[in-house]
C-alpha positions as CSV (number, residue, x, y, z in Angstrom):
1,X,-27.3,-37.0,-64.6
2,X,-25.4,-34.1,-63.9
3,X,-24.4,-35.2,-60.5
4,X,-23.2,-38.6,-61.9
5,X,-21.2,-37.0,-64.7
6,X,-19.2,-35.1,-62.3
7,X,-18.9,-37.9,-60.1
8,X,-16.9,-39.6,-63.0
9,X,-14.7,-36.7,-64.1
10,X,-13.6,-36.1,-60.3
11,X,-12.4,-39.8,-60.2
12,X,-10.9,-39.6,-63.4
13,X,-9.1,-36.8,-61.7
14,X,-8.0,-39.0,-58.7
15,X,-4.3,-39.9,-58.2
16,X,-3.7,-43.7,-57.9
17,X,-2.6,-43.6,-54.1
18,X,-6.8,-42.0,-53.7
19,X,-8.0,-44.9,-55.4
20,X,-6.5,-47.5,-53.5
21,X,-6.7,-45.5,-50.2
22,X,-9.2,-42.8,-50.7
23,X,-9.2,-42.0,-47.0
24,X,-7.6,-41.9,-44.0
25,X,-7.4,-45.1,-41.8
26,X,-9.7,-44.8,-38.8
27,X,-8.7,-43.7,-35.0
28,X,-10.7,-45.7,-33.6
29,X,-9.3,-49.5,-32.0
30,X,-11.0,-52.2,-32.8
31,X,-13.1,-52.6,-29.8
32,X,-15.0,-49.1,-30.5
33,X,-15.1,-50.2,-34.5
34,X,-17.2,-53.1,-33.2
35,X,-19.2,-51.1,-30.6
36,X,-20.1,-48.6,-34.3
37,X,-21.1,-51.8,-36.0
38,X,-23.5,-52.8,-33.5
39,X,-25.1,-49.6,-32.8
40,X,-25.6,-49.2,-36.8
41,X,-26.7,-52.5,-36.9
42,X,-29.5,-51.9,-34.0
43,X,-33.2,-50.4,-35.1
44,X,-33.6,-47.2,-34.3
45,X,-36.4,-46.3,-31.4
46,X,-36.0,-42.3,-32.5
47,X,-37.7,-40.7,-35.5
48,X,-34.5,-38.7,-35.9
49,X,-31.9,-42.1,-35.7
50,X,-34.3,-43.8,-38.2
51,X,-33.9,-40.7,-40.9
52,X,-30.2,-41.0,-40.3
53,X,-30.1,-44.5,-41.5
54,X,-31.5,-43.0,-44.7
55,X,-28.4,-41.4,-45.2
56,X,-25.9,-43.7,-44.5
57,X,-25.0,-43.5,-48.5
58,X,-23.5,-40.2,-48.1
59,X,-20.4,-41.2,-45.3
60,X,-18.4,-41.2,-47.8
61,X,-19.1,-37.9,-49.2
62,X,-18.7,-36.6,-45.6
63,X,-15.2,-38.7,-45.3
64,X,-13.9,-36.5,-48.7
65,X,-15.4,-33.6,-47.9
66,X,-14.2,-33.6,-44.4
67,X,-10.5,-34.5,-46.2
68,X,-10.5,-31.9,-48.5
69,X,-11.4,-29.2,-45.7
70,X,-8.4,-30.7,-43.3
71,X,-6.3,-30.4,-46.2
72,X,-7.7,-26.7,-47.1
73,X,-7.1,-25.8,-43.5
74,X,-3.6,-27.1,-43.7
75,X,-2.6,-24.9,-46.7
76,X,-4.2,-21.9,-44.9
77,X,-2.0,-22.8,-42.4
78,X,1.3,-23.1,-44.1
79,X,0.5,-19.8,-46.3
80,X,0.1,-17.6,-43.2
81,X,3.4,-19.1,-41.7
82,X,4.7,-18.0,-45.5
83,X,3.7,-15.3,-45.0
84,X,5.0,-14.1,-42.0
85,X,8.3,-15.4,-42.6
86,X,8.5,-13.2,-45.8
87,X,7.5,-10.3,-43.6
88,X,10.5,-11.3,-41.4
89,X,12.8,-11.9,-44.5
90,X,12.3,-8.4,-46.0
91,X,12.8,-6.7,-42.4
92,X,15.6,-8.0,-42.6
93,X,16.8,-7.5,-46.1
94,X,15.5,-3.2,-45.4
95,X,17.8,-3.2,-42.3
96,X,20.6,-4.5,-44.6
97,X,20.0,-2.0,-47.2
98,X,19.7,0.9,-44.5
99,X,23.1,-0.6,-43.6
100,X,24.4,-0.4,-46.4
101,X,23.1,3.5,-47.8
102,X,24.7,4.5,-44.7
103,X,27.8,2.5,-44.9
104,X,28.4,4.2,-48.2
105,X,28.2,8.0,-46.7
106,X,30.5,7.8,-44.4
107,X,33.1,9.9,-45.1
108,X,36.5,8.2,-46.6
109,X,38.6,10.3,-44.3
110,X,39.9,9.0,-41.1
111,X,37.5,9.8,-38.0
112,X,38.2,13.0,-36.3
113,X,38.4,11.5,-32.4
């Protein structure tokens, strides 16, 4: 019960564009889609391939699940490249301000050579 009430208030959640297209298309042509649907479609001779089949249900909690971690990989990605600017942008901004403390002690009269 538990499972199913947080099934509903994670697609109450869901924007409108993950409704209609909740996942990303597939890579794969149409000649190795129809190669999948045959070789799901065969019986299995191994114990292993027979269990599988049991689980067939849960694809697309792999297909979210595998989404959400891209996307969580993504963001990873983006904050470190954040980051790093930011520890660009305040080398920068010290070296201005060094520039600038020294700028302001240099003596007012004119240079001696």
């Amino acid at each position: 019960r538990r499972l199913l009430r947080l099934a509903e208030l994670c697609r109450r959640l869901e924007t409108e564009e993950e409704k209609v297209l909740p996942f990303y298309p597939s890579s794969l042509g149409e000649l190795e889609q129809q190669k999948v649907r045959r070789v799901l479609e065969e019986t299995a001779s191994e114990p292993l391939a027979r269990v599988m089949k049991d689980y067939l249900g849960l694809e697309r909690f792999w297909q979210r699940f595998n989404k959400a971690k891209l996307e969580e990989k993504g963001l990873e990605r983006a904050r470190a490249a954040l980051a790093e600017r930011n520890q660009e942008l305040r080398k920068l901004l010290q070296q201005y301000l060094v520039g600038a403390t020294v700028s302001q002690k240099v003596p007012k009269d004119a240079h001696p050579l």
